[in-house]
PQR file with spaces between the fields and no chain letter, atoms N, CA, C, O and H, PARSE charges and radii, in Angstrom:
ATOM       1  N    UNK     1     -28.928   10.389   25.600 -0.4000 1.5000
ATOM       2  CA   UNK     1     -27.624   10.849   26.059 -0.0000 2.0000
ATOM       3  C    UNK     1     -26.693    9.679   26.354  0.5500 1.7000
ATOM       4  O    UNK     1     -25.545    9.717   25.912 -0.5500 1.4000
ATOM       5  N    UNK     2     -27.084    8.718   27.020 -0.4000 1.5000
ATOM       6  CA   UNK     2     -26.657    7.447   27.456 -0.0000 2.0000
ATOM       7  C    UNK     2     -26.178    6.321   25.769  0.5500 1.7000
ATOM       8  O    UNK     2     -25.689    5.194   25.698 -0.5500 1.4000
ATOM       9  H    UNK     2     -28.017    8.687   27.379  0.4000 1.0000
ATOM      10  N    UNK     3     -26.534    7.127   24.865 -0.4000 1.5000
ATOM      11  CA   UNK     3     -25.887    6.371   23.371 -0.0000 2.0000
ATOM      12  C    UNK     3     -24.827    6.753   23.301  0.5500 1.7000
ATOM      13  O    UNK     3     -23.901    5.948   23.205 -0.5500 1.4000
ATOM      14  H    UNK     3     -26.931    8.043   24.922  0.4000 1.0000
ATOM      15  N    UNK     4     -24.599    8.159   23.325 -0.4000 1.5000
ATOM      16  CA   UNK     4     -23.283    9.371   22.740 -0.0000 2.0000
ATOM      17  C    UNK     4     -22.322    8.620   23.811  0.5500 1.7000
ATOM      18  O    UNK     4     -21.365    8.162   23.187 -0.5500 1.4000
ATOM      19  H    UNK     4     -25.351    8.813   23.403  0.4000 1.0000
ATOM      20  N    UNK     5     -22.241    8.365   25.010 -0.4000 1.5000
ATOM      21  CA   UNK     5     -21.390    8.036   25.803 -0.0000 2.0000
ATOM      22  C    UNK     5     -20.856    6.286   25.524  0.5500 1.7000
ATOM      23  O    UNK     5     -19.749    5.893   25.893 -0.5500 1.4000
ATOM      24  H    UNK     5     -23.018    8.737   25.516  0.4000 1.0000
ATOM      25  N    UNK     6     -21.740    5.509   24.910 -0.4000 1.5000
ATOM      26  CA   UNK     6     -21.592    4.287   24.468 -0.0000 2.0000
ATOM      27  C    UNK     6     -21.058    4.279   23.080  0.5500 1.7000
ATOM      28  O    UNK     6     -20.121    3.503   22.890 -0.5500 1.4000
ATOM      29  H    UNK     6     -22.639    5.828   24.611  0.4000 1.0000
ATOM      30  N    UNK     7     -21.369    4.816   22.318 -0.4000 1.5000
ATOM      31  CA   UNK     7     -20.475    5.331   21.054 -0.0000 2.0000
ATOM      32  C    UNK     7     -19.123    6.140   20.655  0.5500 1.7000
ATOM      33  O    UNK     7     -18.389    6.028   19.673 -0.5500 1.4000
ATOM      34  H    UNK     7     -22.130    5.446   22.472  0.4000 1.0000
ATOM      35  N    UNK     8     -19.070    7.021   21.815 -0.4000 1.5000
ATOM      36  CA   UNK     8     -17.703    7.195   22.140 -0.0000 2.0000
ATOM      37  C    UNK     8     -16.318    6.102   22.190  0.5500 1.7000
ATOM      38  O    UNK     8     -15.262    5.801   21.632 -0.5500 1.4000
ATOM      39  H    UNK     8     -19.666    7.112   22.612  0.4000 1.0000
ATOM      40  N    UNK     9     -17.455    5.712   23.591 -0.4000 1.5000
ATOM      41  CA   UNK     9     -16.229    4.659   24.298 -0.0000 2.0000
ATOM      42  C    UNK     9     -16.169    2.880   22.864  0.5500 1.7000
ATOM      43  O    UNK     9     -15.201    2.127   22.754 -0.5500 1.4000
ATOM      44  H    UNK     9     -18.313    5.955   24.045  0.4000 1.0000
ATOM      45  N    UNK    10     -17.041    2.805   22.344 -0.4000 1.5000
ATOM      46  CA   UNK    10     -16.623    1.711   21.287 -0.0000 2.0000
ATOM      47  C    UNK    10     -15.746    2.321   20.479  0.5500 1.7000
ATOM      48  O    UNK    10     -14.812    1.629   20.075 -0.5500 1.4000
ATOM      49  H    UNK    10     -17.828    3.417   22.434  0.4000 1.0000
ATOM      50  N    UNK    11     -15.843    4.134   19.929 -0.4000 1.5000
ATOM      51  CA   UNK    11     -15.115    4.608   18.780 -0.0000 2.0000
ATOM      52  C    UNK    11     -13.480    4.385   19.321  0.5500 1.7000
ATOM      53  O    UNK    11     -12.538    3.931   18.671 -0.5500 1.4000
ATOM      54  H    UNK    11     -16.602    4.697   20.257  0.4000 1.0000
ATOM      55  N    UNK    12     -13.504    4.956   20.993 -0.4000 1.5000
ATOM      56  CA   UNK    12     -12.396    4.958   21.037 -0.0000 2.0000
ATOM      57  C    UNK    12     -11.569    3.207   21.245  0.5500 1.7000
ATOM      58  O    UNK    12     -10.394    3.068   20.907 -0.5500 1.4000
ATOM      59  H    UNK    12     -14.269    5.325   21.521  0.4000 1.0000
ATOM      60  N    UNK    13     -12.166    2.334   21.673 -0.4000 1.5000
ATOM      61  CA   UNK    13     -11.868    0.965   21.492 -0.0000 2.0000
ATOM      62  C    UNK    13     -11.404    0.536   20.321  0.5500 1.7000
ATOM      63  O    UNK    13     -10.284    0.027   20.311 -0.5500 1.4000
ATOM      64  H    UNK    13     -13.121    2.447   21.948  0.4000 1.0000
ATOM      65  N    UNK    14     -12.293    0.668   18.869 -0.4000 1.5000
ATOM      66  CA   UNK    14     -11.848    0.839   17.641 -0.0000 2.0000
ATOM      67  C    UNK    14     -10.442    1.762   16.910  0.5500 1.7000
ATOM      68  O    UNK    14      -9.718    1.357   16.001 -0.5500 1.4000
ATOM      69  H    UNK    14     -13.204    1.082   18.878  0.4000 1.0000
ATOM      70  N    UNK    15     -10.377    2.751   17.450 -0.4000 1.5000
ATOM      71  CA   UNK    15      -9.094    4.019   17.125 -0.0000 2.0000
ATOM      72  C    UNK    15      -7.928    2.619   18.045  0.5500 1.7000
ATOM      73  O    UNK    15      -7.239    1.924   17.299 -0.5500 1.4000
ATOM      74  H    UNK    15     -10.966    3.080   18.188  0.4000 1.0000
ATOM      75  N    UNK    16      -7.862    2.416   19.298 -0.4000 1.5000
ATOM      76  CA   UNK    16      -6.831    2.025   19.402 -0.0000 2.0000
ATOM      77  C    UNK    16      -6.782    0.692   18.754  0.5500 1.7000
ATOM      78  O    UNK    16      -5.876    0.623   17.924 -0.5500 1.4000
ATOM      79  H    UNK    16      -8.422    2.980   19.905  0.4000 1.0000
ATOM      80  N    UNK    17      -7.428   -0.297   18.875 -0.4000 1.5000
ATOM      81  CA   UNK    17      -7.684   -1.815   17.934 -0.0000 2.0000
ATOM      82  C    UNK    17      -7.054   -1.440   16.486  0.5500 1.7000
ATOM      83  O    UNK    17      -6.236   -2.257   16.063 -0.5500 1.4000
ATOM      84  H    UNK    17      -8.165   -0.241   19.549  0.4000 1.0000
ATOM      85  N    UNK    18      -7.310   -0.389   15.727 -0.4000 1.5000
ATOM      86  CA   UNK    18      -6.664    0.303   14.797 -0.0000 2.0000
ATOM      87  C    UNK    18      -4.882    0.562   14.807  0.5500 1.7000
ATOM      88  O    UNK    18      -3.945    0.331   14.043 -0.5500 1.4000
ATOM      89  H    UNK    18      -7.974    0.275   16.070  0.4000 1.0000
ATOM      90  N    UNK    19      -4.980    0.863   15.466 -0.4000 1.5000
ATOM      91  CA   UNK    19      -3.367    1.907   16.336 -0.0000 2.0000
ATOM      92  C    UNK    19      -2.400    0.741   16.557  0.5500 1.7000
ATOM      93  O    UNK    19      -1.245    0.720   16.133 -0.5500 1.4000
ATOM      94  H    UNK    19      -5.742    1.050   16.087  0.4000 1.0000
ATOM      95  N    UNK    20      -3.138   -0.466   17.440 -0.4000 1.5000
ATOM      96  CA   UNK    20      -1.955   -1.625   17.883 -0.0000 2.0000
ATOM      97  C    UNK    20      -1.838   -2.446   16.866  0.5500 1.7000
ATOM      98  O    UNK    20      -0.802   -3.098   16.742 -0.5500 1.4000
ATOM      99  H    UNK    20      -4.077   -0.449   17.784  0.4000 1.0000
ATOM     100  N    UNK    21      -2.915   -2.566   15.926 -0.4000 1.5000
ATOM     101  CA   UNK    21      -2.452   -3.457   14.444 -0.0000 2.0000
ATOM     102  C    UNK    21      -1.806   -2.446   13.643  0.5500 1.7000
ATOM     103  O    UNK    21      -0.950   -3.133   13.088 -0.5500 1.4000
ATOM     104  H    UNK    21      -3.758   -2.037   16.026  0.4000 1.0000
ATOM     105  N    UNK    22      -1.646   -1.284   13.217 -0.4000 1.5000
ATOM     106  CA   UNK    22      -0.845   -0.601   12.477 -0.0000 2.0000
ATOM     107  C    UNK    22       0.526   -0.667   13.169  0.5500 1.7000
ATOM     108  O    UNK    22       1.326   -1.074   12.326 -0.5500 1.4000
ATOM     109  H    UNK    22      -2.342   -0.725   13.669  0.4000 1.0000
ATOM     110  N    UNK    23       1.115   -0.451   14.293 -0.4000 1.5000
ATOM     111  CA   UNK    23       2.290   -0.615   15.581 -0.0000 2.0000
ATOM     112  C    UNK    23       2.882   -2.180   15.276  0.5500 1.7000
ATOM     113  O    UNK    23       4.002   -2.671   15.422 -0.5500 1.4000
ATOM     114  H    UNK    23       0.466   -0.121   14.977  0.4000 1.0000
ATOM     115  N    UNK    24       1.454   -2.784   14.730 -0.4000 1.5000
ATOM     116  CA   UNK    24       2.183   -4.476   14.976 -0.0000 2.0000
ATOM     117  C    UNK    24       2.924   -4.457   13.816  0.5500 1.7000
ATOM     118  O    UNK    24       4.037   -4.980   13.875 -0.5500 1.4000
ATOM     119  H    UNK    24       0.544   -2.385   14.611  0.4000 1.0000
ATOM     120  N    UNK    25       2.402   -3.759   12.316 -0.4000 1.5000
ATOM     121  CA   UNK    25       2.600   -4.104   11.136 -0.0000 2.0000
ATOM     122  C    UNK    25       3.684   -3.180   10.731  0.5500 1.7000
ATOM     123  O    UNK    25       4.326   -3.624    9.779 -0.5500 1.4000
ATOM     124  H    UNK    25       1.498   -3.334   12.268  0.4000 1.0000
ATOM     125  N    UNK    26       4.076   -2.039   11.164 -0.4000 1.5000
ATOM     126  CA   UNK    26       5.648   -1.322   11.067 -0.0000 2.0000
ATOM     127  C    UNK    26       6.652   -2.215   11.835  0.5500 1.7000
ATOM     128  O    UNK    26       7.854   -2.225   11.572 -0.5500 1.4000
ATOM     129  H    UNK    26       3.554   -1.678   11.937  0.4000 1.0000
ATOM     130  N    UNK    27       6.151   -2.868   12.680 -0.4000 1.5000
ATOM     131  CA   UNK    27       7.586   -3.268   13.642 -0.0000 2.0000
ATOM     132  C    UNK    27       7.552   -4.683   12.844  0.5500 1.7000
ATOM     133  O    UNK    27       8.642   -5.211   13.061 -0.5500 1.4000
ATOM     134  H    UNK    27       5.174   -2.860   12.894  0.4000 1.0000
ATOM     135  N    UNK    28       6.891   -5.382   12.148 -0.4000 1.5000
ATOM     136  CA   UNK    28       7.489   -6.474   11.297 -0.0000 2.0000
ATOM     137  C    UNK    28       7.597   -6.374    9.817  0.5500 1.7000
ATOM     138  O    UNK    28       7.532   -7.295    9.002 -0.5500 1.4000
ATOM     139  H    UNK    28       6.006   -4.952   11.972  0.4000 1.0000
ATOM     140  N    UNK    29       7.872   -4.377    9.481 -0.4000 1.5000
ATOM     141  CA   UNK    29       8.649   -4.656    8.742 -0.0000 2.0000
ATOM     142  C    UNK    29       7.988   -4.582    7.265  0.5500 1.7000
ATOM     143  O    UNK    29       8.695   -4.705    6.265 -0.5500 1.4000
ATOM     144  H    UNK    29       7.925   -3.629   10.142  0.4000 1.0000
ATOM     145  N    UNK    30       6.753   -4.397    7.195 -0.4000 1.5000
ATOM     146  CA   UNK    30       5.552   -4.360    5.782 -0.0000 2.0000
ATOM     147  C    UNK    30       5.575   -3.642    5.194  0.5500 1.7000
ATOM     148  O    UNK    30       5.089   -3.770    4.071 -0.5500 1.4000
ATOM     149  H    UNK    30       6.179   -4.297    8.007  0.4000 1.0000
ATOM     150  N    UNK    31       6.198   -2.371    5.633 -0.4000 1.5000
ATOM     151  CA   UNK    31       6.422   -1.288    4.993 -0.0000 2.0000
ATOM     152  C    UNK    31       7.482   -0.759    4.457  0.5500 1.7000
ATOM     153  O    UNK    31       7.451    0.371    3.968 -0.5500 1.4000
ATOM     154  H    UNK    31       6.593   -2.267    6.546  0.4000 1.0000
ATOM     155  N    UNK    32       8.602   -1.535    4.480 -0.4000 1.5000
ATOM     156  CA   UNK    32       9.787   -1.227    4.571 -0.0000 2.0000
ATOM     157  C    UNK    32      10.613   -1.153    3.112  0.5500 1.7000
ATOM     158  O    UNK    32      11.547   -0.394    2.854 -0.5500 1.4000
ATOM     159  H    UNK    32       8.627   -2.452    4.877  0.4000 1.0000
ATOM     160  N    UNK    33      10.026   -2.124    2.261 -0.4000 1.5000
ATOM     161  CA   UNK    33      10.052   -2.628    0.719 -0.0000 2.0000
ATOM     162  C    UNK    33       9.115   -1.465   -0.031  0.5500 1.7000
ATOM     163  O    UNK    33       7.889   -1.531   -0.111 -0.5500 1.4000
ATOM     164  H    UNK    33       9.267   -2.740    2.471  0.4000 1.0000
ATOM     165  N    UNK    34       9.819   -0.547   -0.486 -0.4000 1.5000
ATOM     166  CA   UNK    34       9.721    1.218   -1.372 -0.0000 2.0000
ATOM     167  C    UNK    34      10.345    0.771   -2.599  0.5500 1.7000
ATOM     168  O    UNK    34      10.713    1.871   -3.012 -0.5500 1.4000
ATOM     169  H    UNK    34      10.816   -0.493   -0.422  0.4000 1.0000
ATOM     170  N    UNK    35      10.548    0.335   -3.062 -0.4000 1.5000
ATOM     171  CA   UNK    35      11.378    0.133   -4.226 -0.0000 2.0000
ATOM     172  C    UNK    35      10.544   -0.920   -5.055  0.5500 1.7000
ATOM     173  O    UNK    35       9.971   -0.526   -6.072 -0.5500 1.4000
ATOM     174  H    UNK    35      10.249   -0.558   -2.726  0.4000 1.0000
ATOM     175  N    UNK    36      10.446   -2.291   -4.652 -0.4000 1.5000
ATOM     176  CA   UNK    36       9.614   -2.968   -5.547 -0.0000 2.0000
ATOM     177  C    UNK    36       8.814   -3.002   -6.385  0.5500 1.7000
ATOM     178  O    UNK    36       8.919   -3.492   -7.510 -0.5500 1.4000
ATOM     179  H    UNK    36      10.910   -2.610   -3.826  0.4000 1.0000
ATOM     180  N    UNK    37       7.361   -2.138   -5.592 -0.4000 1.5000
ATOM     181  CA   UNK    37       6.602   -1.726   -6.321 -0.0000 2.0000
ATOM     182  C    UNK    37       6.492   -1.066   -7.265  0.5500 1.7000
ATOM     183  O    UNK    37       5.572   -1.062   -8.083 -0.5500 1.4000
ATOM     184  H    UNK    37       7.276   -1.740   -4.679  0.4000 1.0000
ATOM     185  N    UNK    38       7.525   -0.384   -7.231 -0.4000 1.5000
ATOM     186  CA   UNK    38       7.699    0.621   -8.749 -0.0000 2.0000
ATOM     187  C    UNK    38       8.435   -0.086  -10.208  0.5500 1.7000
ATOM     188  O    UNK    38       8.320    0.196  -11.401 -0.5500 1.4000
ATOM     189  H    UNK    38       8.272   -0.387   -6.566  0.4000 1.0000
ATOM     190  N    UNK    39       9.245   -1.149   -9.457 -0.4000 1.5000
ATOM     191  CA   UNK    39       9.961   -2.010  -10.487 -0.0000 2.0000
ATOM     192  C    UNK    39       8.688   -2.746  -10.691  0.5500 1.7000
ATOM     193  O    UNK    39       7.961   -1.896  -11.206 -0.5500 1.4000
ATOM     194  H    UNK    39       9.339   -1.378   -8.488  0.4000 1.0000
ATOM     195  N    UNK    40       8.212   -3.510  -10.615 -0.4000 1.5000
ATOM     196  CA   UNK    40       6.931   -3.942  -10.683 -0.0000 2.0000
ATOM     197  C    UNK    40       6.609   -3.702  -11.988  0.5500 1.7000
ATOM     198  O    UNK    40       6.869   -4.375  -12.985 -0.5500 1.4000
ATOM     199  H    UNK    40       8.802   -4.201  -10.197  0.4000 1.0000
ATOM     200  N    UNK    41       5.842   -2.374  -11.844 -0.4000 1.5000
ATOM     201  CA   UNK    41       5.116   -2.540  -13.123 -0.0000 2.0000
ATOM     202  C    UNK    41       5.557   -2.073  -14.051  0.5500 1.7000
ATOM     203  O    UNK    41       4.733   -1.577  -14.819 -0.5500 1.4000
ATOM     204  H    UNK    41       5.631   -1.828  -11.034  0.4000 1.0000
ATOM     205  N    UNK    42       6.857   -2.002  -14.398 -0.4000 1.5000
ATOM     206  CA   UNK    42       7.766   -1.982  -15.380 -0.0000 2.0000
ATOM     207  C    UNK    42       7.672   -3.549  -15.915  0.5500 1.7000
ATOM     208  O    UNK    42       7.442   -3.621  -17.122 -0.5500 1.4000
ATOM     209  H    UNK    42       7.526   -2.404  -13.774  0.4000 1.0000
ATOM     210  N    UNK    43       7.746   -4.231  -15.543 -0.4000 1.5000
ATOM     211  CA   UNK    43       8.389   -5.531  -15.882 -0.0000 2.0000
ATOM     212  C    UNK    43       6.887   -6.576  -15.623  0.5500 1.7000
ATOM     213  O    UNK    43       7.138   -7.772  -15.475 -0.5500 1.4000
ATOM     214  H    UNK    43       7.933   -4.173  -14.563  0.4000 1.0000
ATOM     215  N    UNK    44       5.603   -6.222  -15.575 -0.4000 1.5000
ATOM     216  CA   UNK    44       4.381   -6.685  -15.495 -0.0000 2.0000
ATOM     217  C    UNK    44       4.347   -7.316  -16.706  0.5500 1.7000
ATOM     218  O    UNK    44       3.886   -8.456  -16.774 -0.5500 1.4000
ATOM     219  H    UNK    44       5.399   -5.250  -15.695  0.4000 1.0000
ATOM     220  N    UNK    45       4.784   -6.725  -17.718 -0.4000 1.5000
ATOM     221  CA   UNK    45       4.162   -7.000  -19.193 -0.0000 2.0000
ATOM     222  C    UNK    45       4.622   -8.357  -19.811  0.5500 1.7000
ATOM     223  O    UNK    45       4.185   -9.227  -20.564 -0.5500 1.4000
ATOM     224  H    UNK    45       5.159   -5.799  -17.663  0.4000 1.0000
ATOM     225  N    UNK    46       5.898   -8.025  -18.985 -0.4000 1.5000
ATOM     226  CA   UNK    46       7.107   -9.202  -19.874 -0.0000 2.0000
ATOM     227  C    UNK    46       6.691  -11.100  -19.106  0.5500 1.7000
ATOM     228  O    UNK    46       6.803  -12.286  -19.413 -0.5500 1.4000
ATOM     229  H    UNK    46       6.253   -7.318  -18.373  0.4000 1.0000
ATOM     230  N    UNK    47       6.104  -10.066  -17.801 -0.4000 1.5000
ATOM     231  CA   UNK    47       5.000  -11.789  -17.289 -0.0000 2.0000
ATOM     232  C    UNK    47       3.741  -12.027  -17.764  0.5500 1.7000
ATOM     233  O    UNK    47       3.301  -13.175  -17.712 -0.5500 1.4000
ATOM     234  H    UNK    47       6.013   -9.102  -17.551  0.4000 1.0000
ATOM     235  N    UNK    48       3.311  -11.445  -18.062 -0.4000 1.5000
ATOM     236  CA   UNK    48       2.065  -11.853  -18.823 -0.0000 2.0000
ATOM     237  C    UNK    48       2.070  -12.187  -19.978  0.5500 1.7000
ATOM     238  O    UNK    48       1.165  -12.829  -20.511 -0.5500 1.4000
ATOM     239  H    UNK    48       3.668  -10.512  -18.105  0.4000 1.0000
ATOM     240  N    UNK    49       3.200  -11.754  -20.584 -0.4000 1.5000
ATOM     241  CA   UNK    49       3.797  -12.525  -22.086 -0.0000 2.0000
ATOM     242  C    UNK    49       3.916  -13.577  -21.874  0.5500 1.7000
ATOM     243  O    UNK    49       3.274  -14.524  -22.331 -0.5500 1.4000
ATOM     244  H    UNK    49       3.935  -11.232  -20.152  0.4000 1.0000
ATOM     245  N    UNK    50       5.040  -13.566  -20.901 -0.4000 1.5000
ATOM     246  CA   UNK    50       5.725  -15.269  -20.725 -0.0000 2.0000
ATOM     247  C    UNK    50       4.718  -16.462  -20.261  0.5500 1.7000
ATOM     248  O    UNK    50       5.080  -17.625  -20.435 -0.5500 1.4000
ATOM     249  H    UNK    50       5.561  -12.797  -20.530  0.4000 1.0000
ATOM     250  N    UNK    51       3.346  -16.153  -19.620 -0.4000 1.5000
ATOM     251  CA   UNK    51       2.469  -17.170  -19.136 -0.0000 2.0000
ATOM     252  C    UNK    51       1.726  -17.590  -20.308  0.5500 1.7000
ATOM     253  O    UNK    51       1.357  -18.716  -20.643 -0.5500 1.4000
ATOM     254  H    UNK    51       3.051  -15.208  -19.479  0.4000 1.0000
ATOM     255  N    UNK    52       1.538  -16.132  -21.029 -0.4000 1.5000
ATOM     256  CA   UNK    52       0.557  -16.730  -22.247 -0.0000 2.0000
ATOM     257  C    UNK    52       1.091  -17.723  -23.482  0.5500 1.7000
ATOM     258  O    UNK    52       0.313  -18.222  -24.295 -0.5500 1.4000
ATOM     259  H    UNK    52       1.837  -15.217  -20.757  0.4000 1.0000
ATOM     260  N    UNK    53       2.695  -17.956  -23.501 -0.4000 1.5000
ATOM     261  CA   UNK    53       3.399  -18.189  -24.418 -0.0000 2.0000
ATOM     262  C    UNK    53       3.597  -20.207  -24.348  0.5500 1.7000
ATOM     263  O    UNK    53       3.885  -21.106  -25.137 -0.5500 1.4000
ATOM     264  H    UNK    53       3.327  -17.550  -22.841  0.4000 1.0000
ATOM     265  N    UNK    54       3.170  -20.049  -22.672 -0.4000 1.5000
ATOM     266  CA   UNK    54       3.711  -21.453  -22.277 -0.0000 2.0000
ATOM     267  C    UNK    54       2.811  -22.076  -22.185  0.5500 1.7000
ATOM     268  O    UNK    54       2.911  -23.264  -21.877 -0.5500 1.4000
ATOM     269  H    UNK    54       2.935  -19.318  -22.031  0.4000 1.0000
């Protein structure tokens, strides 16, 4: 019985350790760039041309 109560309390240590690095990583902003990625791999091809060429 004395595990379930020690496994709890680490899960919930972990959920927030989780929670304040996700909190850290919206407020500087990591998520904010929606657009790039999609231009991206449009235009992947035309770099892998250009490296192999040089």
């Amino acid at each position: 019985m004395n595990v379930i109560y020690i496994m709890i309390g680490v899960s919930i240590v972990i959920a927030i350790l989780f929670l304040v690095i996700f909190i850290k990583s919206v407020k500087s902003g990591q998520y904010e760039d929606v657009y790039t990625p999609s231009v991206r791999m449009l235009f992947e091809d035309e770099l892998i041309k250009k490296e192999k060429n040089n």
